[in-house]
C-alpha positions, 0 to 999 in steps of 0.5 A, a space after each residue: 906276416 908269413 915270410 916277412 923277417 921283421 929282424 931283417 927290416 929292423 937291420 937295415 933301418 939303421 943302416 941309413 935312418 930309415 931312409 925309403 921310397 914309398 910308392 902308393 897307387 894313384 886313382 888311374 892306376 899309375 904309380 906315385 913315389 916319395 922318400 921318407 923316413 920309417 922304421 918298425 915299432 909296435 901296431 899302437 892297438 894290437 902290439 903286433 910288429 908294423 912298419 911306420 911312417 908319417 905323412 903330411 896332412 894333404 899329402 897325395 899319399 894319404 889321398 891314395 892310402 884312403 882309397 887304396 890301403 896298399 903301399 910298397 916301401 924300399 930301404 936302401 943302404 949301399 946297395 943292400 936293399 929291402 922292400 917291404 909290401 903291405 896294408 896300411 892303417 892311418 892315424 891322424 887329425 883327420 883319420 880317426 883310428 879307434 884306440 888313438 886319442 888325440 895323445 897317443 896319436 902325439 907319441 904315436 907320431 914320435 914312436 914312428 920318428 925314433 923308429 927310424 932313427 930319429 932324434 930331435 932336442 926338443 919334442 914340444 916344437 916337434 909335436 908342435 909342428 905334426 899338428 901344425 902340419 897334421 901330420 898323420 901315423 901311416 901303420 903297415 903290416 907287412 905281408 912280404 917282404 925281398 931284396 938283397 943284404 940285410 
């Protein structure tokens, strides 16, 4: 993560929930954008600092990423805005990730929801609904990062 400030990107998590576009490759090449929330936690195996996110089972996101495990997300609060470029790993029902059993991908999924400043009056239907959904952690280690504030 050489010239990635983390402290940067944590800054403006909260300044807007985590709020970012994400922009994933599609096979031809052309470019597919989402908003969704992330925000930075601890790698769930290495402990090493990466940008979280979650994505719902089917998602043309996670077709993407499974082929092309590179992504570029933007945070955006006023007009300060970071954007952050790196590789992902996936976690989730259907992508199994060595060290991420069933409950850790459970707290995982939360991690990644309280990272981006979210709160929620009752986890048990919030894990119900990732499961549901089979929602799917997406981990990003940043290998740049640029913009403007923060």
């Amino acid at each position: 993560m050489a010239d990635v400030d983390v402290d940067r990107i944590r800054r403006i998590v909260g300044k807007d929930h985590g709020l970012v576009s994400v922009a994933t490759t599609r096979q031809a090449g052309s470019v597919q954008a989402s908003v969704v929330n992330a925000g930075v936690l601890e790698h769930p195996v290495t402990g090493a600092p990466v940008v979280g996110l979650v994505a719902q089972g089917g998602s043309a996101k996670l077709r993407h990423l499974r082929a092309r495990p590179h992504v570029t997300v933007t945070f955006r609060a006023g007009w300060e805005w970071l954007t952050v470029e790196g590789t992902t790993e996936l976690a989730g029902p259907d992508d199994p990730f060595a060290g991420v059993d069933a409950e850790r991908l459970r707290l995982l999924l939360r991690e990644i929801f309280t990272a981006a400043g979210g709160t929620h009056d009752d986890f048990d239907e919030y894990d119900r609904v990732m499961a549901a959904e089979r929602r799917t952690a997406v981990l990003i280690t940043p290998t740049r990062s640029y913009g403007v504030g923060g």
